[in-house]
N, C-alpha and C positions, 0 to 999 in steps of 0.2 A: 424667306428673304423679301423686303418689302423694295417695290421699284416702282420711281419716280415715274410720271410724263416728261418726255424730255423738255420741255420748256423748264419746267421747271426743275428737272436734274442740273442744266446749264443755270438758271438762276443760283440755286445752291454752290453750285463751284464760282459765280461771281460772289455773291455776300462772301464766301470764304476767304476769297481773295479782299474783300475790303477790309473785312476785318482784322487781319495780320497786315495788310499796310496801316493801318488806324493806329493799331497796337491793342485793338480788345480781344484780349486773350481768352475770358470765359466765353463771351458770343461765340470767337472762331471754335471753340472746342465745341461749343453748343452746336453749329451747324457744320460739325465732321461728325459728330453723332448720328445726326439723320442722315449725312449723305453715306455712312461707312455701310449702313446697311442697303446700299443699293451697289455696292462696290465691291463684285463676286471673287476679287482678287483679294486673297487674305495678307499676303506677303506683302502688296501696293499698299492697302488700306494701315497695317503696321508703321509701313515706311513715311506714310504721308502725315500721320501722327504725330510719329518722331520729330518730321520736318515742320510743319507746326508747333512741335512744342520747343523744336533749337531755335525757330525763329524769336521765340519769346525767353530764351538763356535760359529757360525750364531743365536743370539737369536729369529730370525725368524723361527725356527727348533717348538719352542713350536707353534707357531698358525699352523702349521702344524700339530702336534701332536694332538691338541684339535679341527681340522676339522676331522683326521682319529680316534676319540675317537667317536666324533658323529655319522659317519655313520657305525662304528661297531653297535653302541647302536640299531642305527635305521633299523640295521638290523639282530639284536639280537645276538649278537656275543659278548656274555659275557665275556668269558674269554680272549677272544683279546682286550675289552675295557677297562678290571680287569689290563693287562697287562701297557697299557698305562697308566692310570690311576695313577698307583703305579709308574711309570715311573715319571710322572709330578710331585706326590708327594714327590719323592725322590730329587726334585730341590728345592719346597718348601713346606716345610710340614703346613705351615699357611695356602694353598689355602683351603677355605671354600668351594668353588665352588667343587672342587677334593673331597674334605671328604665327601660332601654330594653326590656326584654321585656315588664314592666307596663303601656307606652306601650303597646305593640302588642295588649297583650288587650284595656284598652279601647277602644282601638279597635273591636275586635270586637264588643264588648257594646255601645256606644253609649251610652256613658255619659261625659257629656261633664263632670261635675263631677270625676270620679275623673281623668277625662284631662285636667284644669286642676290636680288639687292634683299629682298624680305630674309631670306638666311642669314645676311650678313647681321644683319637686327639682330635676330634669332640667337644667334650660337654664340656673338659678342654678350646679350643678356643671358644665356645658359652660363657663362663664364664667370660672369660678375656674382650672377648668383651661385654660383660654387653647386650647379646640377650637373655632376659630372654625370652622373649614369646615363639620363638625356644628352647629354652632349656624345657620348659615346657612341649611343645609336643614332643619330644624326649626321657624324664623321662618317659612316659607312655610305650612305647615301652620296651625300656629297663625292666621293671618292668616282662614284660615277658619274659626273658630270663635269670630270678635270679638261673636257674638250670646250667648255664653254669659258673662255676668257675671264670673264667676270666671277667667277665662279675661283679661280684663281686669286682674284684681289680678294675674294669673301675668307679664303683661308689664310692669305697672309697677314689681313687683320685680326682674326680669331686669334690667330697662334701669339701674335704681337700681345695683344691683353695675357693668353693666355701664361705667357712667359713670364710676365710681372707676377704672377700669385704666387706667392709662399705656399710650400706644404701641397701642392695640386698634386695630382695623381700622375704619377712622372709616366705610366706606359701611354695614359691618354694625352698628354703632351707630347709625348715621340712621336706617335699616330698622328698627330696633327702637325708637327714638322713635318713628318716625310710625305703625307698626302700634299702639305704648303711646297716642298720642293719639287717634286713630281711634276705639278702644276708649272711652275716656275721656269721649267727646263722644257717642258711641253710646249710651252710658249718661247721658247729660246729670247728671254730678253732680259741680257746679262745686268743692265743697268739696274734693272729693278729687282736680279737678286743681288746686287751688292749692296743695293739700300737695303735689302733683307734681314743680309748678313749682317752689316755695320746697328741695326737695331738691333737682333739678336746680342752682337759681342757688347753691346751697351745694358742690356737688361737681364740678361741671364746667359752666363761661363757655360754652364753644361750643354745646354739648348745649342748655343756657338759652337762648342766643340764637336755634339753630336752631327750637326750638319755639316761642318768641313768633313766630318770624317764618313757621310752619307755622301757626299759629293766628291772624295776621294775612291771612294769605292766604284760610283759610278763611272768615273773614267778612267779605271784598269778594265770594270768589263769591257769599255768601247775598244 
């Protein structure tokens, strides 16, 4: 690895900078060339690329992004993968590939609001796209974390899409009702099961019928 004098490593990172306010895109990429090889951070040097190349609407900027996403991962650098990550999804929020790696850093972090809003993304597009088996295994998960509030609105939305599809797999439907009501009553807050309900009775009979009769049940055992 070849390494500057610092005067002139600091030079290097000014001409860079001139050159992406200028807008000369080959010079900037000519002098990220020389400085990448003094820049022993392989993940930084991916990212800074990228960001170079979004600066100039280069759609070549994201396979950049999604090389320095992997070797953060692969080198556990969560929060700098969290970063891109959320970065890529703000271009597009359908990438499957993104919500499922997303799912997996929070995990990590323990951060169980970020892993109710990026699920809700998540298992509303598993729906859309008719993955039920993915979605199947997904609902288990979730099920354990009915104490986080948000995590409740994540399945009351699921279920709402998931009520409109024709032909869906009626026992992974049930499962996602009863985890939606669980949550619902966990939370004691009638007002927003009766907005539940009044969707349910509006887009799908069975769904409606199943829940009054999940929530008949539950209050003989009480």
């Amino acid at each position: 690895m070849r390494h500057f004098p610092s005067d002139k490593y600091n030079l290097a990172w000014f001409k860079l900078a001139e050159c992406v306010t200028r807008g000369e895109k080959e010079r900037a990429l000519g002098v990220y060339r020389l400085l990448s090889h003094s820049i022993d951070d392989k993940a930084y040097a991916l990212k800074l690329e990228g960001d170079i190349l979004s600066s100039f609407n280069d759609s070549a900027a994201n396979e950049r992004y999604r090389a320095a996403l992997l070797a953060y991962r692969e080198q556990g650098r969560v929060q700098e993968a969290i970063g891109i990550s959320e970065y890529l999804l703000s271009i597009d929020n359908h990438d499957m590939e993104i919500l499922e790696q997303l799912l997996n850093l929070y995990k990590q972090t323990g951060s169980e609001k970020q892993l109710a809003r990026i699920g809700a993304q998540f298992l509303v597009l598993l729906i859309k796209n008719n993955q039920f088996d993915v979605l199947d295994k997904h609902l288990q998960e979730y099920y354990q974390l009915l104490e986080v509030p948000e995590v409740s609105d994540v399945m009351r939305i699921a279920c709402g899409h998931y009520s409109m599809i024709k032909h869906a797999p009626i026992h992974i439907g049930e499962l996602l009702l009863n985890i939606t009501l669980i949550g619902l009553l966990r939370h004691e807050n009638p007002h927003e099961l009766q907005q539940f309900l009044a969707q349910l009775s509006a887009e799908n009979e069975r769904y409606y019928l199943r829940a009054l009769e999940y929530l008949a049940e539950k209050k003989v055992k009480e």
